[in-house]
N, C-alpha and C positions, 0 to 999 in steps of 0.2 A: 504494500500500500504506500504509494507517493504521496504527499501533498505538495501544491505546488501552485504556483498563482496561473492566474490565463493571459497570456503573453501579450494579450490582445489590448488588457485592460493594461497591463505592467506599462507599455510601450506610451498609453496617452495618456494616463491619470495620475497623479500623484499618489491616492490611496489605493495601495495595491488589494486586487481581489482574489480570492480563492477558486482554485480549480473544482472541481466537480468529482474528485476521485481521491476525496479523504474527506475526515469532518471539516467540521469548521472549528475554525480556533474560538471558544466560548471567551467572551468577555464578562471579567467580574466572577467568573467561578473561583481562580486560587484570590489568595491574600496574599499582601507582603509575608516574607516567611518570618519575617523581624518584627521588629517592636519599636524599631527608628523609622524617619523618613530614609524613603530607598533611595541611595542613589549609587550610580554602580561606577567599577574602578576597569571593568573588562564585559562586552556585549557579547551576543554569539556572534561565531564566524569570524571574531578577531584573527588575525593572524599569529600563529605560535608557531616555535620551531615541528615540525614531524605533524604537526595535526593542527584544524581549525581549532578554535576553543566552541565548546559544545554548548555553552550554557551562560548562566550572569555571575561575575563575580561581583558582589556585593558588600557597599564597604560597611565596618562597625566600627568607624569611629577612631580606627587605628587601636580595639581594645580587643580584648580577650573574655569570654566565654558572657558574650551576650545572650539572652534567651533567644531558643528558635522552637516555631510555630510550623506546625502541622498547614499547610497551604489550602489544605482542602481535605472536608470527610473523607475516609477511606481507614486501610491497616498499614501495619509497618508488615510490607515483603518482604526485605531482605536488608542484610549489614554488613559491613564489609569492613577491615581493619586493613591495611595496605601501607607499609613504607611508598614514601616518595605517593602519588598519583594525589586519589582522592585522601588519603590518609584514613580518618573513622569517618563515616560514611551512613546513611540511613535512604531506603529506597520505600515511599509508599506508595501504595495502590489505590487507585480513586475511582468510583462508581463508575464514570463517564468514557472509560474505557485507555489513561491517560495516567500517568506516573510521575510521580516529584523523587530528584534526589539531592540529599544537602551532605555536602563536603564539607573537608577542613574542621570537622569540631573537635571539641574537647568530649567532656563527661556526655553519657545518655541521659535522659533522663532516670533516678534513682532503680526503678524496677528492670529497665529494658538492660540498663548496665549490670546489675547483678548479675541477672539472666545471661549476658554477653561474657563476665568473667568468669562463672560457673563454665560455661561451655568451651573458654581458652586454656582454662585448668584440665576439665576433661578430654581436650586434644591435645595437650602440652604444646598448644601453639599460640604468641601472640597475635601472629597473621592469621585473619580469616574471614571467609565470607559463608555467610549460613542465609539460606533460603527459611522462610519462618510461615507458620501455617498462618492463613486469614485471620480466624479467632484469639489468635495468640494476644496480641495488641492492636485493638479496635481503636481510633482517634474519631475525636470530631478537630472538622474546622477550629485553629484555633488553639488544640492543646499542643503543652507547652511538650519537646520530644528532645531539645538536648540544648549545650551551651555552644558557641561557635568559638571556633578556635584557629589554628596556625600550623596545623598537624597536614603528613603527607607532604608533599611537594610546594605548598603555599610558602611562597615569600614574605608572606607580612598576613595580619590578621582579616581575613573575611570571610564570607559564607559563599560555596558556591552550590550556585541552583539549577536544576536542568528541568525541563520537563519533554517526558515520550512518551510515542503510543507504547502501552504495555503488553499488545503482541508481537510486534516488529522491532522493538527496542530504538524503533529511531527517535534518534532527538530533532524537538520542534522548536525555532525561536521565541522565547519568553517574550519577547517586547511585542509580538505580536497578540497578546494575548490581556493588552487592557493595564496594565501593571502602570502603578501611577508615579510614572518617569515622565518628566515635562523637558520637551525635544522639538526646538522648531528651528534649531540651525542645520543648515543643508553642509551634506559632505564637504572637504576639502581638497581639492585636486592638487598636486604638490609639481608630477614631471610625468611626463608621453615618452616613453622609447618604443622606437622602431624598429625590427627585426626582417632580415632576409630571408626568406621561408624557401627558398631554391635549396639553404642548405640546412645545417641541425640547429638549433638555437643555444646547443653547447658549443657551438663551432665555431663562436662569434660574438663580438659585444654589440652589446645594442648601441644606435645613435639617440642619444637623448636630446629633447627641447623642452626647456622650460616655458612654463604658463605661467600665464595673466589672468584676477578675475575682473570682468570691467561688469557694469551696468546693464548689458546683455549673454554675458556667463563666460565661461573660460576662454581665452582663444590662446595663439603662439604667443610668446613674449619679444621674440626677436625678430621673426620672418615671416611674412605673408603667405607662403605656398610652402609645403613640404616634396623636393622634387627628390624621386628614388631611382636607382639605376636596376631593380628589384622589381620583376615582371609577378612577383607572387611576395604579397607583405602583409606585416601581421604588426600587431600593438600590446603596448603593453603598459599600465597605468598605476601611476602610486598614490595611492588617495588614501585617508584618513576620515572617520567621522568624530564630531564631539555630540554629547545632548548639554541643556543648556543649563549653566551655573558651574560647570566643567571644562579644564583643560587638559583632561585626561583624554588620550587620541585611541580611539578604538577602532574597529574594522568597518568596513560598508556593508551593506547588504545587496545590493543589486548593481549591475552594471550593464546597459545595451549598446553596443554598436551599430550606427546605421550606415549604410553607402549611399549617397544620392537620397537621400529620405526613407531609404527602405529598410527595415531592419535588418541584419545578418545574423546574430547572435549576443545571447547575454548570456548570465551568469547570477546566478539569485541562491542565497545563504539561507533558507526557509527552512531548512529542515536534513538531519545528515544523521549517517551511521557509521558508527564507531568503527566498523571495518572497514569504510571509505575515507575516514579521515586524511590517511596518511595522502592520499590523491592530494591535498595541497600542495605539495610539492611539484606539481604535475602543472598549477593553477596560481604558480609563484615561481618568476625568475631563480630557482635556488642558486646556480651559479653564481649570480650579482650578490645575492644574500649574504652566502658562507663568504664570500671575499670581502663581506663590508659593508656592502650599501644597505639601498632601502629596500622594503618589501615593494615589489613590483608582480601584480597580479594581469597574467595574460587577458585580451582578448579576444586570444583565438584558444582552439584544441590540440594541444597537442598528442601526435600519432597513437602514442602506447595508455592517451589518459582515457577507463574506460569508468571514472566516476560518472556522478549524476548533477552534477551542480550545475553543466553548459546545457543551454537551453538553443540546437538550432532552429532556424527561421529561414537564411536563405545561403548554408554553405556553414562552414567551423570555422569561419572569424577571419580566415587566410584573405585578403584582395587581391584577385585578380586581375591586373590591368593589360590590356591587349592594343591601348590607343594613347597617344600623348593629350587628351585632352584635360582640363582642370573636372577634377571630382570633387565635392563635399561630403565629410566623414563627419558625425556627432556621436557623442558619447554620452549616453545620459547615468547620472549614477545618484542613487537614490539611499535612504536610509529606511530602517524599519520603521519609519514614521508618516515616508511618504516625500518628506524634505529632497528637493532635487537640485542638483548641480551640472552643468550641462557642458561638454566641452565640444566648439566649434571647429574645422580649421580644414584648410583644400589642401588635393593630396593629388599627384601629378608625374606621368611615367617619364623619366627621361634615359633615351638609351643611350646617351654619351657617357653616363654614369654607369652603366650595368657592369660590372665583375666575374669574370668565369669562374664556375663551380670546377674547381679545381681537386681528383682524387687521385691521391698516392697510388701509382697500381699495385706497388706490394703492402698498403697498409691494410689492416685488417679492422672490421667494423661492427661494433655489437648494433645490434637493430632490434627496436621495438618489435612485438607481436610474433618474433622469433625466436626459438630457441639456438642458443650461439655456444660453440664450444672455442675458447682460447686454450691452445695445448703446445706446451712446450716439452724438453725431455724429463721434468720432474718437477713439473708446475704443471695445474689445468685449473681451468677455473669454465664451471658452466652454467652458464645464462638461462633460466627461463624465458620462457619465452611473454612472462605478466612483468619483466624484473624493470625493464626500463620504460619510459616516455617518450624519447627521443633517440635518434642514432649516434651513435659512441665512436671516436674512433681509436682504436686501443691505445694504450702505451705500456710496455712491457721490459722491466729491468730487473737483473738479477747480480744478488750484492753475495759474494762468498767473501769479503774481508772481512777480520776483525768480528771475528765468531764467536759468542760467549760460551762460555765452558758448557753449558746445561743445551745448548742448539744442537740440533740435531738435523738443520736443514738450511739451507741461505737465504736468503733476503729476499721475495719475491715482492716489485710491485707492479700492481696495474693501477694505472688511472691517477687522478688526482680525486679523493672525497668531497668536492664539490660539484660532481656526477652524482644524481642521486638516483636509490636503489629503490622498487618498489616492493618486491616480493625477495624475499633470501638467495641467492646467487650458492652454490659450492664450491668448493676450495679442495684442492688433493694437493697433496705435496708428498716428496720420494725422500724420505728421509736418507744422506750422506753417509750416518754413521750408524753401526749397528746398536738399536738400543740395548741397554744393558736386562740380561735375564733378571725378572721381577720386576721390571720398569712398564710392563704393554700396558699397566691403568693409571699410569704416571703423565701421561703424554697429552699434549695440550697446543694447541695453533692458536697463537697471536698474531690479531691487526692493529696497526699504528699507522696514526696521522696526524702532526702537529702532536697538537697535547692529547691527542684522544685515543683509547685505546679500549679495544675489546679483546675478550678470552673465551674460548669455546674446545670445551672438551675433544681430543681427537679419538676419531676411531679406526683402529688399523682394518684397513683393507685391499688386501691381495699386493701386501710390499707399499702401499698409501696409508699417509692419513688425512684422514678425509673431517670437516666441517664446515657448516653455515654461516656466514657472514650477510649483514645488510650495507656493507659500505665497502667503498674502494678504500684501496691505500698500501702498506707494507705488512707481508703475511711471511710469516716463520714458524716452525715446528723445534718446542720443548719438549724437554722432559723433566717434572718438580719432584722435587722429594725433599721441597724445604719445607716444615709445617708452618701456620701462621704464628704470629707472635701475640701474646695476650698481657696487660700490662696488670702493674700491681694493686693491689688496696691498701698496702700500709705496709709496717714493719712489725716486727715481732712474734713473737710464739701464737700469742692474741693480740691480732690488729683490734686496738680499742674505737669503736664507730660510735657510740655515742653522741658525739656533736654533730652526727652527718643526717642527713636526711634523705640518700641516695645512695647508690651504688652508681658507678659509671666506667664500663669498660670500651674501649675502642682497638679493639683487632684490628691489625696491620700482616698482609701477606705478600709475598715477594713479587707475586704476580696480582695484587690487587682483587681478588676471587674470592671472599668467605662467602662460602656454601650454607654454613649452618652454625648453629649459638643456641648452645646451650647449657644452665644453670641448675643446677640442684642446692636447695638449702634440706639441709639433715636427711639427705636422702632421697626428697621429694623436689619432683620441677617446681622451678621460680619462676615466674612470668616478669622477662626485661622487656620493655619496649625496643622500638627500632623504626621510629616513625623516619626519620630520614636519610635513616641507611649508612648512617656512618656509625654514630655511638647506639649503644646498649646501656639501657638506663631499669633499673629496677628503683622506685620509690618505699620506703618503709611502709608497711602496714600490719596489720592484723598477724598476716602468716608468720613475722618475724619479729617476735613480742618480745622482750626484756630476757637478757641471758646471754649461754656465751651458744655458737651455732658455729655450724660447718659449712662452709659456701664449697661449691665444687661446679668448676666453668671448664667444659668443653667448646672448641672453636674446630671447624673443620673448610678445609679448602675447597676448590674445583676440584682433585684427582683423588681426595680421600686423606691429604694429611691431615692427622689432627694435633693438638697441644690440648695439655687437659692438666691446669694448676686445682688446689685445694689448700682454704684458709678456714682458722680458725678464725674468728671474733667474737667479739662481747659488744654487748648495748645496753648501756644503762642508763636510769632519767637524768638527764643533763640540763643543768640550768648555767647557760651563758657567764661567764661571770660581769660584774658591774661594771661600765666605762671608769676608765681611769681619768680622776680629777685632774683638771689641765690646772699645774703649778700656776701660783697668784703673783705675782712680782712687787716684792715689798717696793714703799716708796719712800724715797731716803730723804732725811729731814732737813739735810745740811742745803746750802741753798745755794745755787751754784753763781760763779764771781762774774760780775759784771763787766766786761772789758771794752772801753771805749774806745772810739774809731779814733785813730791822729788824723787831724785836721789837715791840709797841706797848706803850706805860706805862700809857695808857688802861683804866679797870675797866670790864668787862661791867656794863651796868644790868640 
């Protein structure tokens, strides 16, 4: 089930209308999910690195655990605890056939959270998502269902909200649904690049012009005609929206292209699924991005993008020009409110300017909608055929100096990581050296790029080892058998913790990889947190009442090492001691000598 607006209406009216083949987005059924006036820091469809943003981020104030409200009748579905993403998480069910879910908090509300700890004890897992029966927790409109918080992936404190159909799980934009956000500034257009569509759009920088907004809407800032030597061309537009009493810059929602008045294609943020997200990369310049610049979101389709966001009308965005005459191009781009901002500007074939499509005959080229194998004598790497968007043309080097003791393979790279990957590509490499007997569940293929780096278990196959990677860059084959490192809680026979209020561990592994963490106190699992994927945090309570206890911490890698320390400690009622009286400074009685200025006898000249 799509919903989707009718192009018909998108194209003349400022208030966009609904298609015929979903519901309609109800007005005034949810509530602000807050207790403050709304006003948000992030809309749907913003742009984020690897995926749209799905939902509203919603600010609180810049605080921590503000009450949050149940948006609308229905049960709590489902819960979810997650390092990094949503963090704690709460998903309800609503009559009308339609789901809310609120991120980033803190505590549950008291019963649901018990309920939520009892069942992380009985899977000795902090992480988890549990599906929960209808009856379980019935809400009305309105109750209060937990505090909002900072947890998961949030940089700073807000609430975020989604709302989807709760058979399809797609998510639908909230601002279209009545929510009392006051929005009557139209988008901002920022820069237009131009692109050669004869060849890949990796293959090439775009020509950028800046814009002007005058009294009748956007046009060039420099030049009257945009002349191309480019018999097939495509755009590509950097805009921004704000709503109003905000200079927070958030995404657009719509965008159409016309040629000569006629429409050719848009692009509309209504509504998306979590498995198509990652297509914004597909729907955003990423090359220009990862190098630096701004988010530039196409006009046109490119080859391998088989999302749902481009809406065509007369062709996928590409212009075709077959004659030198002057054409007029308009761009209209809208916000979920209806607000428009229009950009004007003629657009003109000149063949003194054209460029030969110039191909290497021995280079070799990954291609959309193909499955591609790159094969060398102990490198292969092979392409799906859903993996790219656009045609690739290889690059391929192989580095045997300056081997680390623990490689077992040399340096392969292809590409540069600002080639982006859509679906998982494979990786085989021939290991050089024979691995040592006991080592085949040791073995591990790393990729590196700049500072970024991934690790994925290898698995031997037939003289290879073989793994999945989502990005280009440099791939090598280990073998670890260093276990992680787990640091201390104190000194002594009995670390005394009484003045703490925490535990805090942070595992460090050679290759960056902890697999798994876990705590026993006197025998029994601890529940540490691990909301951001770096430290391990257990807070005192109940389970760990006055006395001296035995803490006992295993840490395990990607290949199986593990480290596993064991401490004594004691906890006893600790009372701070007093600030220490800041010394008084006596004031001395003698009184200090008067010394006067000598006059000079001397005359001014």
């Amino acid at each position: 089930m799509h919903i989707r607006l009718i192009l018909f209406f998108l194209c003349c009216y400022a208030v966009p209308a609904l298609s015929q083949d979903g519901p309609a987005y109800p007005q005034g059924y949810f509530r602000n999910p807050l207790g403050i006036p709304m006003e948000l820091s992030a809309n749907f469809g913003e742009l984020r690195p690897n995926h749209w943003h799905m939902g509203l981020d919603i600010r609180t104030q810049a605080k921590e655990n503000l009450p949050v409200y149940a948006a609308a009748q229905g049960y709590i579905a489902k819960i979810g605890i997650r390092p990094q993403s949503f963090g704690r998480f709460i998903i309800i069910n609503h009559p009308n056939g339609l789901s809310t879910l609120y991120g980033h908090l803190n505590d549950f509300y008291p019963e649901l959270e018990a309920w939520v700890t009892a069942q992380q004890y009985a899977q000795e897992s902090w992480a988890l998502e549990l599906d929960i029966p209808k009856d379980k927790f019935p809400l009305s409109k309105g109750t209060f269902i937990a505090y909002s918080g900072n947890t998961g992936g949030s940089q700073g404190p807000h609430l975020h909200f989604e709302i989807f159909d709760t058979k399809t799980s797609r998510r639908l934009n909230p601002q279209l649904f009545g929510f009392p956000v006051t929005d009557h500034i139209p988008p901002a257009l920022v820069k237009l690049a131009l692109y050669d569509r004869n060849r890949s759009v990796y293959d090439q920088s775009p020509l950028f012009y800046s814009l002007k907004n005058t009294d009748s809407g956007y046009t060039l800032a420099k030049i009257p005609v945009i002349e191309t030597g480019s018999s097939r061309t495509s755009f590509a537009l950097q805009a921004y929206d704000r709503v109003s009493g905000s200079t927070n810059p958030n995404g657009i929602y719509s965008a159409t292209l016309y040629l000569d008045s006629l429409p050719q294609l848009s692009f509309v943020l209504d509504s998306l699924d979590y498995d198509e997200t990652v297509y914004m990369n597909a729907q955003v310049d990423y090359k220009y991005r990862y190098n630096g610049g701004g988010w530039l979101q196409h006009l046109s389709v490119l080859p391998g993008d088989a999302g749902r966001v481009y809406q065509r009308m007369n062709g996928n965005g590409i212009i075709t020009l077959t004659d030198t005459l002057l054409h007029s191009v308009r761009v209209d781009v809208r916000d979920a409110n209806g607000n428009l901002a229009q950009l004007n500007f003629r657009l003109k074939y000149n063949d003194s300017l054209a460029r030969p499509v110039y191909r290497q005959p021995d280079a070799f080229y990954f291609i959309p909608n193909q499955k591609t194998v790159l094969s060398k004598p102990d490198f292969e790497l092979n392409m799906g055929s859903s993996s790219l968007y656009d045609t690739v043309r290889s690059y391929y080097a192989r580095n045997n100096s300056s081997v680390p003791a623990s490689a077992v393979s040399a340096a392969h790279q292809v590409n540069d990581a600002d080639i982006p990957v859509h679906t998982p590509f494979i990786v085989r490499i021939k290991p050089f050296r024979t691995v040592p007997a006991g080592m085949e569940n040791k073995l591990l293929i790393q990729r590196t790029y700049r500072n970024s780096r991934s690790i994925k278990k290898a698995r031997e196959e037939n003289g290879w080892l073989r793994a999945e990677f989502d990005d280009f860059g440099y791939f090598q084959a280990f073998f670890d058998t260093v276990p992680p490192e787990l640091d201390d809680i104190g000194r002594g026979d009995t670390v005394n913790l009484s003045p703490a209020s925490r535990i805090i561990f942070s595992p460090s592994d050679n290759f960056g990889a902890i697999r798994d963490f876990r705590a026993e106190l006197n025998g029994q699992w601890l529940r540490f947190t691990n909301d951001k994927s770096r430290n391990w945090i257990y807070i005192f309570d109940e389970r760990c009442p006055y006395g001296i206890h035995e803490l006992k911490v295993t840490v395990e890698d990607l290949v199986g090492n593990k480290t596993t320390r064991t401490w004594w400690f004691k906890r006893e009622p600790y009372t701070p001691p007093p600030p220490k009286k800041k010394a008084v400074k006596k004031s001395s009685s003698k009184k200090k000598p008067v010394i006067k200025k000598k006059t000079s006898t001397k005359k001014k000249k």
